[in-house]
C-alpha positions as CSV (number, residue, x, y, z in Angstrom):
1,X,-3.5,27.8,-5.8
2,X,-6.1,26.3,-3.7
3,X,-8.0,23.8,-5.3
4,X,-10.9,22.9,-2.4
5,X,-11.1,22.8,1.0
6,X,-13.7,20.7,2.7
7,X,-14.3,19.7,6.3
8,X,-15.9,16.1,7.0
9,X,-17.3,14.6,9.5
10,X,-18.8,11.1,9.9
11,X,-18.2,10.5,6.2
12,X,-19.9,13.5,4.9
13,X,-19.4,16.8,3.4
14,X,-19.8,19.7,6.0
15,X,-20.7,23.3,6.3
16,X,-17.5,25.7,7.7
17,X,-15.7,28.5,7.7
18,X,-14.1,29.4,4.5
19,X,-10.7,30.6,6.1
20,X,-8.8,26.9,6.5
21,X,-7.1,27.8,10.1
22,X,-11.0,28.3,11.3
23,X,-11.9,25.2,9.4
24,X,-8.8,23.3,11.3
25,X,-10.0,24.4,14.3
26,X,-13.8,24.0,13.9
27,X,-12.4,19.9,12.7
28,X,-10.7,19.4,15.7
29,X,-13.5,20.8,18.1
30,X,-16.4,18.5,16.1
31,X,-14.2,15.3,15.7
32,X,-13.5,15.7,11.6
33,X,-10.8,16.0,9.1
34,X,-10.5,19.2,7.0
35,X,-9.1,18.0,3.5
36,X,-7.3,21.1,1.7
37,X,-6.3,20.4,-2.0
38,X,-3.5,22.9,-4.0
39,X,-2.5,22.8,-7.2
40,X,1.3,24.1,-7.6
41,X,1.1,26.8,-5.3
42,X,3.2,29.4,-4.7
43,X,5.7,29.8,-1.6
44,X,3.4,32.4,-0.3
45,X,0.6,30.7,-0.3
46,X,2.1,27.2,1.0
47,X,3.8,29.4,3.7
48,X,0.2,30.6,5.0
49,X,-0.7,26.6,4.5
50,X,2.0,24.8,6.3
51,X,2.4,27.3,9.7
52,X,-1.4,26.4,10.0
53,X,-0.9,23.1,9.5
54,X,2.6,22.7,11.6
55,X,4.0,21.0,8.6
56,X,7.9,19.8,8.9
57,X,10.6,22.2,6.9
58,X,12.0,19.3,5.1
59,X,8.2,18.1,3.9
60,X,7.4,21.5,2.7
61,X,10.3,22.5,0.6
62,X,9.9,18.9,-0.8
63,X,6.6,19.9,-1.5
64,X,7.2,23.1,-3.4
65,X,10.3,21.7,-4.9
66,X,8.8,18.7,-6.8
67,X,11.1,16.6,-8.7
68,X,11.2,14.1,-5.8
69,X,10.1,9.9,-6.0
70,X,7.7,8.8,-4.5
71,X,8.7,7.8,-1.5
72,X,6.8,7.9,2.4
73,X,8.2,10.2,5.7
74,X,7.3,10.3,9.1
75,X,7.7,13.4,11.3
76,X,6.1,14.0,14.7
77,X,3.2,16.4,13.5
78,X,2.1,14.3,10.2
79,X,2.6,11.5,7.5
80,X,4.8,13.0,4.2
81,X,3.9,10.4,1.6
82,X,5.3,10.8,-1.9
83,X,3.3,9.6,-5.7
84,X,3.9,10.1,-9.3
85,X,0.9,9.6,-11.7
86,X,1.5,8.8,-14.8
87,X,-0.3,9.5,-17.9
88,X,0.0,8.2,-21.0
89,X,-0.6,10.4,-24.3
90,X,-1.6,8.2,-27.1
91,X,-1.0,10.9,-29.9
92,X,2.5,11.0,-29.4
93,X,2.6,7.6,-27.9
94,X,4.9,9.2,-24.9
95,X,4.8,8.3,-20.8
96,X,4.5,11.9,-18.7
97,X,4.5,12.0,-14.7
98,X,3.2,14.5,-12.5
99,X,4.2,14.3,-8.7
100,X,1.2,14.3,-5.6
101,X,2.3,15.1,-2.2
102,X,0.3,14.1,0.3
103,X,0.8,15.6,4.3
104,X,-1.4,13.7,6.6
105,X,-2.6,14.6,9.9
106,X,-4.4,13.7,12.8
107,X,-7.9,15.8,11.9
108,X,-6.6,17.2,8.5
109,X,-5.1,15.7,4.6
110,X,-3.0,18.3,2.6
111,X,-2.5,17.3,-1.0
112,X,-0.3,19.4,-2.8
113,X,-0.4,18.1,-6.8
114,X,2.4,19.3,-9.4
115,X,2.1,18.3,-13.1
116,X,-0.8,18.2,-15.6
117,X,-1.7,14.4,-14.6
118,X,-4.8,12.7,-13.3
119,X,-6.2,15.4,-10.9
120,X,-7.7,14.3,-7.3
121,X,-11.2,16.0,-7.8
122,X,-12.8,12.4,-9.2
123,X,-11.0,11.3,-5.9
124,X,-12.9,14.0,-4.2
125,X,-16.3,13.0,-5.4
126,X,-16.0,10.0,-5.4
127,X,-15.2,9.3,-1.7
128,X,-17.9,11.6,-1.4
129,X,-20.3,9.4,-2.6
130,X,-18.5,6.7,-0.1
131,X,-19.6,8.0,3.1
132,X,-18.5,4.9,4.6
133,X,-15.3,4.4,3.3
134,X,-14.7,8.6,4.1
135,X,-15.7,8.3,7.4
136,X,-12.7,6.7,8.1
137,X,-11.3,9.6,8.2
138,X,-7.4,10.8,6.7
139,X,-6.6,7.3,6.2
140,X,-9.5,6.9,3.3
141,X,-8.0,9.9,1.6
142,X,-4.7,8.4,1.1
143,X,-5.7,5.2,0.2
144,X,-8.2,6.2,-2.4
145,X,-5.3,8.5,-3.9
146,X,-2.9,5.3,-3.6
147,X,-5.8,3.2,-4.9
148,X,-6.5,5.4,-8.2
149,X,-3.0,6.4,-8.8
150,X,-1.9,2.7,-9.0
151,X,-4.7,1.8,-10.7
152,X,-3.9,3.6,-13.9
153,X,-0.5,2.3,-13.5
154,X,-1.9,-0.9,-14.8
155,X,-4.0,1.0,-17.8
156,X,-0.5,2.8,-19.0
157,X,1.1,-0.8,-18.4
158,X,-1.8,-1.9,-21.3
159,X,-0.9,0.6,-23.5
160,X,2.8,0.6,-23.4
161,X,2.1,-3.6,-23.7
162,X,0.1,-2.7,-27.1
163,X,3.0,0.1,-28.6
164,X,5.4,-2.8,-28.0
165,X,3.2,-5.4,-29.9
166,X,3.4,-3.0,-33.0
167,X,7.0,-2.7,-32.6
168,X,7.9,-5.4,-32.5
169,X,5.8,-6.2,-35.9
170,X,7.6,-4.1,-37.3
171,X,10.7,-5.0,-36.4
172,X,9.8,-8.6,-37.6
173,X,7.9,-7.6,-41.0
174,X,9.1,-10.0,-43.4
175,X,7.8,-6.9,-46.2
176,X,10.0,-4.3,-44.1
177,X,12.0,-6.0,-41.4
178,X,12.4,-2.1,-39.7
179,X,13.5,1.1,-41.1
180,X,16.3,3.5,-40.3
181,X,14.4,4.6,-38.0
182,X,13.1,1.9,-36.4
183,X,16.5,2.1,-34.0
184,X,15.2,5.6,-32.8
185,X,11.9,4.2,-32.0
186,X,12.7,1.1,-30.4
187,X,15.2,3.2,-27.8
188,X,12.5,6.4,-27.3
189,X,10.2,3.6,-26.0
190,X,13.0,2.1,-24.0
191,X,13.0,5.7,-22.3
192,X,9.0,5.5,-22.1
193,X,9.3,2.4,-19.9
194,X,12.7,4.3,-17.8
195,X,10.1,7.1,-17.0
196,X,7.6,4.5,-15.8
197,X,9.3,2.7,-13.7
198,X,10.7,5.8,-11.8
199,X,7.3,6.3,-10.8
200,X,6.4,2.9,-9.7
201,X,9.9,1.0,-8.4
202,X,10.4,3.0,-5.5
203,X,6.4,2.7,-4.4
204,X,6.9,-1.0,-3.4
205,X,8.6,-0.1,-0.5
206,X,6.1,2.8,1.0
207,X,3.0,0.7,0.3
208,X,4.8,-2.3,1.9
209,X,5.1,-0.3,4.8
210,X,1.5,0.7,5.1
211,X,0.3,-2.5,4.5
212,X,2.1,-4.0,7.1
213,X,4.1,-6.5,4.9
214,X,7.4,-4.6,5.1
215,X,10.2,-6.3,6.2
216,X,10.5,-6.1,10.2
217,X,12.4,-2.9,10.5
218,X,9.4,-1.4,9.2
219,X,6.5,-3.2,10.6
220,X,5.3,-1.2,12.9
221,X,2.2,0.8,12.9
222,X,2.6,4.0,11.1
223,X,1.4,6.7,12.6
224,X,-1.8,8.7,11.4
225,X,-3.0,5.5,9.7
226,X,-5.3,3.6,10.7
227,X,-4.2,-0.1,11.4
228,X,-7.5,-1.5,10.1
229,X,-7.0,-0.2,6.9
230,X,-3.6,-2.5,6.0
231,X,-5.9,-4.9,4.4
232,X,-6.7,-1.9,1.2
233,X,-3.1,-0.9,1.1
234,X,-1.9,-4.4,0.7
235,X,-4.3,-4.7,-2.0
236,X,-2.6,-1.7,-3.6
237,X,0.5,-3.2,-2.8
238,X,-0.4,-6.7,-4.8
239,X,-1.6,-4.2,-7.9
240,X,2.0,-2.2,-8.1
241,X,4.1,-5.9,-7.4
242,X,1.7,-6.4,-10.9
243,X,2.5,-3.1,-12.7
244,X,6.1,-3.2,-11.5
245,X,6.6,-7.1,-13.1
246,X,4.5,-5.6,-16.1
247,X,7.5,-3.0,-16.0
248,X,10.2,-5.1,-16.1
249,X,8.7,-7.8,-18.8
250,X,8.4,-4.8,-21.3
251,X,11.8,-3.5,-20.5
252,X,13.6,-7.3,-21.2
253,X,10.8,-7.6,-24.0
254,X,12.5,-4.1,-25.2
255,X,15.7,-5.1,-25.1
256,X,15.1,-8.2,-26.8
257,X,13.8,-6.5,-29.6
258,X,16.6,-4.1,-30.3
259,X,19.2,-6.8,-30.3
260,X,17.3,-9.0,-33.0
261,X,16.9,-5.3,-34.6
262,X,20.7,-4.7,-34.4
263,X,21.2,-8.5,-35.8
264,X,18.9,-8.1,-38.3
265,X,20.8,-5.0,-39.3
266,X,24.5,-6.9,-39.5
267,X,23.0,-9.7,-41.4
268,X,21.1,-7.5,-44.3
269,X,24.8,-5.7,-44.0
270,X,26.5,-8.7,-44.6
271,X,23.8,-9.9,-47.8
272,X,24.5,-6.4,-49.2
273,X,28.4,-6.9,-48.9
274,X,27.7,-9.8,-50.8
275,X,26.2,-8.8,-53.6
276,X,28.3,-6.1,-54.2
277,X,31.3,-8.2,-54.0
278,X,29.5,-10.4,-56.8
279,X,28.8,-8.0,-58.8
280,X,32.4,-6.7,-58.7
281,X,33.7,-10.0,-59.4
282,X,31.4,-10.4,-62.3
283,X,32.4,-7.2,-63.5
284,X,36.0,-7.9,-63.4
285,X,36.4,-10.9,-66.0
286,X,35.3,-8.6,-68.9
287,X,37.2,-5.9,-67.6
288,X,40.5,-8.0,-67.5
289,X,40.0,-9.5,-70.5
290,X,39.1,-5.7,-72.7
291,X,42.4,-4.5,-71.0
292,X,44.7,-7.3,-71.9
293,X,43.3,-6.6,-75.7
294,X,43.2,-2.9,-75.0
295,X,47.2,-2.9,-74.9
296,X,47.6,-2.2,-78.4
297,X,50.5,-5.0,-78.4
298,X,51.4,-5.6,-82.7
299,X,51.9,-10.0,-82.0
300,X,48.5,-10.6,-80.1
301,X,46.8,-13.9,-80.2
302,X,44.5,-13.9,-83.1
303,X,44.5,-10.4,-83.3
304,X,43.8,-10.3,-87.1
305,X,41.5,-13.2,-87.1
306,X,38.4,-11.9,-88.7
307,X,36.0,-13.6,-85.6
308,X,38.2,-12.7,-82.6
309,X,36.2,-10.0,-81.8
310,X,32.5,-11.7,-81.8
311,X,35.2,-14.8,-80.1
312,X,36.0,-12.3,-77.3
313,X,32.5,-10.8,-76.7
314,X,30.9,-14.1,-76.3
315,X,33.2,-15.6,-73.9
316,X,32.5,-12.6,-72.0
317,X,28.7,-13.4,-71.7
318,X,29.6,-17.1,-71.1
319,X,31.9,-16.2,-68.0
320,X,29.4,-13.7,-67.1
321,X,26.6,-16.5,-67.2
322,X,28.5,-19.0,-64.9
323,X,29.8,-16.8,-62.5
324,X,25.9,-15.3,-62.2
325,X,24.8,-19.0,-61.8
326,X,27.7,-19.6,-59.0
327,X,26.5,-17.0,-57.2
328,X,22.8,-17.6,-57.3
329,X,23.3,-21.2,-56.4
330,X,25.4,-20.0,-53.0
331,X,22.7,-17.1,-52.1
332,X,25.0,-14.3,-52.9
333,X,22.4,-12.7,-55.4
């Protein structure tokens, strides 16, 4: 569906048509951009959208598609740039992505948004309230969606920094030292930070480009953006090198803490092997000693002595005592 679809010019919000190709056309005459915004349309509708537009083939079955990383194309007619928000659900403590697609033009922006994340109409109004900055033209639009969508990469990055704080408290609780299923929860967040990096990894390269600071294959100009505006992508770029160093801290941090987990686990294993072979020991003397008596043999050793039984029982307890203070000593109990 079409979300909005605005024409600009010199920074600010303009009368038009309400059919886009009219729009298109009234942008191009007056020197503005026309900035159409769809949420998960359908192929009939992005058909109408892209023949207008003169959208590549490849860009718009990407587009309807989804499911693709972010990632930045150039064709003749426009700019295909690639972003995955990510949102982060503190209920179920749990990393989601969406996917924003972003065609961009020489007088128009086409942002096609899939996924329940951070929409673009605070985007919208804010840039809005920008005049300035908008009047820049299609180049503002992508670097204010670049700008916000990286920013809450580093408010996710927070959070995810303060779920692995608890878990790892848990994991070193001297009162609980983890649960069973402290495993599970340790590797479901491993997952968390799998999803997150999807999203931001394979950025770098895309916002390298745009701000000029790509290696020298790709540092050239890139067409549709304006070459004044490197300076605010390499700012965006220095914010993801921070989220995706963030990203890979908590995923070493992550591992970390399952393998002390998994160690902690052999060692209480091993104590528990211990105590049970203690206790079998200790429970053997009396046993051997009841079933060497329990033979019923006629010519026993003091077998008819009046205080072999009470003789018996107590050296029992007195083995039982020693062997109980043997293994308390040696940490076995």
């Amino acid at each position: 569906m079409i979300v909005d679809c605005g024409i600009y010019r010199d920074g600010h919000r303009a009368e038009g048509p309400r059919d886009f190709s009219d729009a298109l056309a009234e942008a191009r005459t007056a020197g503005g951009f026309v900035w159409m915004g769809l949420h998960e349309p359908s192929v009939e509708e992005f058909d109408l959208v892209s023949a207008e537009f003169g959208l590549h083939p490849l860009a718009v079955e990407d587009a309807l598609k989804a499911h693709q990383r972010p990632k930045m194309e150039i064709y003749d007619d426009s700019l295909f740039v690639v972003l995955k928000p990510v949102v982060y659900e503190p209920r179920s403590d749990a990393v989601s992505t969406g996917e924003i697609m972003i065609f961009l033009g020489d007088s128009f922006v086409v942002t096609v948004r899939h996924g329940e994340g951070v929409g673009l109409s605070l985007v919208r109004r804010r840039l809005e309230q920008e005049p300035e900055m908008l009047g820049k033209g299609p180049t503002a639009v992508l670097y204010a969606i670049a700008d916000s969508v990286v920013d809450h990469y580093l408010d996710v990055a927070t959070e995810l920094q303060t779920d692995l704080e608890e878990l790892e408290a848990e994991v070193f609780s001297p009162e609980r030292g983890g649960t069973r299923h402290t495993a599970s929860g340790i590797y479901n967040f491993k997952r968390q930070i799998t999803e997150f990096r999807r999203a931001t990894g394979p950025l770098a390269l895309p916002m390298s480009r745009l701000g000029g600071t790509a290696q020298s294959a790709f540092a050239t100009a890139v067409p549709f953006v304006d070459d004044k505006a490197r300076p605010f992508f390499r700012d965006v770029s220095d914010h993801l090198t921070r989220v995706n160093e963030s990203v890979e801290s908590l995923d070493r941090l992550v591992s970390d803490i399952l393998s002390a987990h998994l160690a902690q686990t052999s060692v209480q294993q091993n104590d528990d092997m211990r105590k049970i072979s203690a206790w079998a020991a200790m429970a053997a003397i009396p046993t051997m000693i009841a079933g060497i008596y329990g033979m019923n043999f006629e010519h026993m050793p003091e077998l008819h002595w009046i205080w072999a039984y009470p003789a018996v029982i107590a050296l029992m307890a007195v083995l039982e005592v020693l062997l109980y203070q043997m293994f308390k000593r040696r940490g076995w109990l």
